[in-house]
C-alpha positions in Angstrom: -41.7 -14.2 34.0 -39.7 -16.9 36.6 -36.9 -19.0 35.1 -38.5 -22.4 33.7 -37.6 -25.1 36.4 -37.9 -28.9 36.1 -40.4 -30.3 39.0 -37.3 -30.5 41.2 -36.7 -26.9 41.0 -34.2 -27.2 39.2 -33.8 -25.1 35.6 -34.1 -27.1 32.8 -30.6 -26.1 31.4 -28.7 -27.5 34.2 -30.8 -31.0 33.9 -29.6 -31.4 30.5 -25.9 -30.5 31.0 -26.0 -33.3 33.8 -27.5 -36.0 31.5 -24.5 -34.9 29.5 -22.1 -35.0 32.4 -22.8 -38.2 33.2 -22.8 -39.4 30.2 -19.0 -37.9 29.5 -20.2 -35.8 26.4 -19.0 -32.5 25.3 -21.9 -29.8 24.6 -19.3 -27.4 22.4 -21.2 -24.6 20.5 -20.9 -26.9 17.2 -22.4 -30.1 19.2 -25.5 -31.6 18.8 -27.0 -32.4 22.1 -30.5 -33.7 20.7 -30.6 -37.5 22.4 -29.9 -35.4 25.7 -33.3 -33.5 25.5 -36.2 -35.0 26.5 -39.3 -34.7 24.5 -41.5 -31.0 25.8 -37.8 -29.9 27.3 -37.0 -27.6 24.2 -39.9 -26.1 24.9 -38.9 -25.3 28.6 -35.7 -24.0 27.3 -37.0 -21.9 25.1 -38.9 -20.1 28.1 -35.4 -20.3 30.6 -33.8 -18.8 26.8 -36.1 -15.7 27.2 -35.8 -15.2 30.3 -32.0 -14.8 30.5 -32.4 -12.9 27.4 -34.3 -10.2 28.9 -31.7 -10.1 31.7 -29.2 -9.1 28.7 -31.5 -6.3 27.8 -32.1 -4.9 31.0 -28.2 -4.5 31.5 -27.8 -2.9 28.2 -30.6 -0.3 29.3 -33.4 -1.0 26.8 -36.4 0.1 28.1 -38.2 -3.0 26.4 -41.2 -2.0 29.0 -42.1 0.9 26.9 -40.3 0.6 23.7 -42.9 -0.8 21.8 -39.9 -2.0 19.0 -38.3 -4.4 21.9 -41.5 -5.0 24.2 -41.0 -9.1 22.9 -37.2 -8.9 21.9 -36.6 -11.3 24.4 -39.0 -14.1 23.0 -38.1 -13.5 19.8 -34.7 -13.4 20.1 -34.5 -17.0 22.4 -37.0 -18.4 19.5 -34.5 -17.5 16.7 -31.6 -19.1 18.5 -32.9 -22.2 19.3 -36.0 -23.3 16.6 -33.8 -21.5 13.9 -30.5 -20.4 13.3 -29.3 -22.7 16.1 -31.8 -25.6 15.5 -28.7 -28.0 14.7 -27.4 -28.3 18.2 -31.4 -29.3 19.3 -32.6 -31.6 16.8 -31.8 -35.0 15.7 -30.2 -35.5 12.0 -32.6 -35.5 9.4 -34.0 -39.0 8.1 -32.1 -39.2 5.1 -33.6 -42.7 3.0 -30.7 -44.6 1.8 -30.4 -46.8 -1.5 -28.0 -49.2 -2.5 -26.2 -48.4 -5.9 -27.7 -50.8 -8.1 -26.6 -49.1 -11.0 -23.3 -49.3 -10.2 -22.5 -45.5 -10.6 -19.0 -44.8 -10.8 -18.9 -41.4 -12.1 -18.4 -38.0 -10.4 -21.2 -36.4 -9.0 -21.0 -32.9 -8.0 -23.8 -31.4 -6.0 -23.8 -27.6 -5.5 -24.2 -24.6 -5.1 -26.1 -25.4 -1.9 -26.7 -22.0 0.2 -26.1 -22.2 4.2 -26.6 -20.0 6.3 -24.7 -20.1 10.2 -23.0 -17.7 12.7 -19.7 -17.8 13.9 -19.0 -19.3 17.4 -17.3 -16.1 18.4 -19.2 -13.4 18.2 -22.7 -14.9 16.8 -22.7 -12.8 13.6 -24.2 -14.2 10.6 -22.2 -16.9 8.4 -23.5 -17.1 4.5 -22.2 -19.0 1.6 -22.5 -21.7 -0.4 -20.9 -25.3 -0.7 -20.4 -27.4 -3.4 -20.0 -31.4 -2.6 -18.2 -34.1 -5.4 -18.9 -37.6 -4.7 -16.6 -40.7 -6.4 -19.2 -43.7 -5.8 -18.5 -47.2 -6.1 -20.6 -50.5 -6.2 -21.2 -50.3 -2.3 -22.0 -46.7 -1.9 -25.0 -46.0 -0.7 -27.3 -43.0 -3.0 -29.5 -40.6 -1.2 -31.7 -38.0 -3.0 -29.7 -34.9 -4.1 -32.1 -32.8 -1.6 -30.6 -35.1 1.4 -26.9 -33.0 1.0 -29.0 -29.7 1.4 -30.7 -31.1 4.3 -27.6 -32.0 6.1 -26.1 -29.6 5.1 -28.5 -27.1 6.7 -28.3 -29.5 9.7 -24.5 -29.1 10.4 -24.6 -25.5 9.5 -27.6 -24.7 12.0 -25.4 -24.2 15.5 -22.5 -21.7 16.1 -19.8 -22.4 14.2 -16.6 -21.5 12.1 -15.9 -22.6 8.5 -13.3 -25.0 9.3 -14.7 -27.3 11.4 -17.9 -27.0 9.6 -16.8 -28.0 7.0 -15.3 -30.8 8.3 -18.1 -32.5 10.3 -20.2 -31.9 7.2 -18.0 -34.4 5.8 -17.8 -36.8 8.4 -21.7 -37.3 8.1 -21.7 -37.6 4.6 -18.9 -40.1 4.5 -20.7 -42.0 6.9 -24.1 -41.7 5.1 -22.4 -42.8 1.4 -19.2 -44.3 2.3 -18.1 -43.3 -0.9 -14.3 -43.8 -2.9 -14.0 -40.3 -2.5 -15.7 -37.3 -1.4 -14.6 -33.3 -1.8 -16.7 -30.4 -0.4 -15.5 -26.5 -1.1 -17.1 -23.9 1.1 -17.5 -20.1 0.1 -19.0 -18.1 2.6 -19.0 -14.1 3.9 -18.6 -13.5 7.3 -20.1 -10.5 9.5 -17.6 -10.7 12.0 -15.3 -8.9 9.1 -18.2 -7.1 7.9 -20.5 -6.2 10.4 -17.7 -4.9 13.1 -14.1 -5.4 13.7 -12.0 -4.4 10.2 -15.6 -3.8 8.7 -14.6 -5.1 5.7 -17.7 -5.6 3.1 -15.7 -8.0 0.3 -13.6 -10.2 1.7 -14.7 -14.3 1.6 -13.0 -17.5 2.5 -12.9 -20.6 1.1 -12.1 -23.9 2.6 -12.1 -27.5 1.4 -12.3 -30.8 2.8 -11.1 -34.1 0.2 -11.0 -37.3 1.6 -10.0 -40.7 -0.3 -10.0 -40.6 -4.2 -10.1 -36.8 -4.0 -6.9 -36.6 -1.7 -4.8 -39.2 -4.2 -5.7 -38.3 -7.5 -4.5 -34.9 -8.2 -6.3 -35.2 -11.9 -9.5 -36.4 -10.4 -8.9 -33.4 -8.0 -8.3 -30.9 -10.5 -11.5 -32.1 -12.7 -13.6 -31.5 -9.4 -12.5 -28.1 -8.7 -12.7 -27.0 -12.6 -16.7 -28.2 -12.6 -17.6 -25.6 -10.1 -18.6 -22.9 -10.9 -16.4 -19.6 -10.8 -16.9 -17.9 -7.3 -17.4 -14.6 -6.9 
């Protein structure tokens, strides 16, 4: 198979990073770089993806020619990256349908646990865990269906990440969504980089947490959050 080319010649790849060149916009591993790929592009990536992938193979001596196990490796393995496990960096946010708070809720709402699923940035080994998010509404904050946190959710999760800073832009999106008083998210997840290689360690977890407003000031209103949730294993 040749390497997918624009009509210039030019691989696709390289055409995207220069829209985002020119347009002074980082393309980190956590990034979403959707308005910077043109519609039937993903597509052409997809094929450039498989191609490289194969390369990667080949030097790792996998005779994927006559192993019947690996004979499509390369295909599958570029179609898992970027139409699954890394479909956050290549899509645009879901539509999440926003409704006033006519109801004036003013109450604490926790929403959880929600199961993600990700890969670290550093070596690309599975991510999986579960997040629980507390919202402190007020008469302005916009309500979206308890589904809509799973979806974005799954969105943010969905490109190579760590914990930290997932958890993080997570809670930049749903701040912007809601605009809420307050907003707390808590983020349990087993890492394969531990357990899979390195110190190959099967039980170890980490949890992080993210409060912003009400959450951050009200140690009572903090506590109460953090009691609701469940006991983690």
């Amino acid at each position: 198979m040749n390497l997918t080319v624009t009509d210039e010649g030019t691989p696709i790849s390289v055409k995207i990073r220069e829209r985002l060149a020119a347009s002074r916009k980082r393309y980190y591993a956590n990034d979403n770089i959707a308005e910077f790929i043109e519609p039937g592009e993903l597509e052409k990536l997809l094929d450039e993806v498989e191609v490289k992938m194969q390369g990667v193979l080949d030097s790792m001596v996998i005779d994927t020619e006559h192993d019947h196990n690996t004979g499509d490796t390369a295909r599958r393995v570029a179609k898992m990256y970027l139409t699954e496990v890394f479909r956050g960096r290549y899509v645009k946010p879901p539509t999440i349908t926003e409704f006033p708070n006519v109801g004036h809720l003013n109450e604490l709402m926790i929403v959880g646990p929600i199961t993600v699923r990700s890969a670290c940035s550093h070596h690309f080994c599975p991510v999986m865990g579960q997040i629980w998010i507390g919202v402190m509404p007020n008469e302005h904050t916009n309500v979206i269906g308890l589904s809509k946190y799973a979806r974005l959710a799954e969105w943010v999760m969905g490109r190579p990440q760590i914990q930290e800073e997932a958890v993080v832009q997570l809670a930049d999106l749903i701040q912007e969504k809601t605009q809420p008083d307050g907003l707390a998210i808590v983020m349990e997840a087993s890492h394969f980089c531990m357990s899979w290689r390195g110190v190959k360690d099967m039980d170890s977890k980490m949890i992080n947490s993210v409060m912003r407003g009400v959450f951050l000031k009200d140690p009572n209103l903090r506590r109460e959050f953090l009691s609701l949730i469940p006991k983690k294993s």
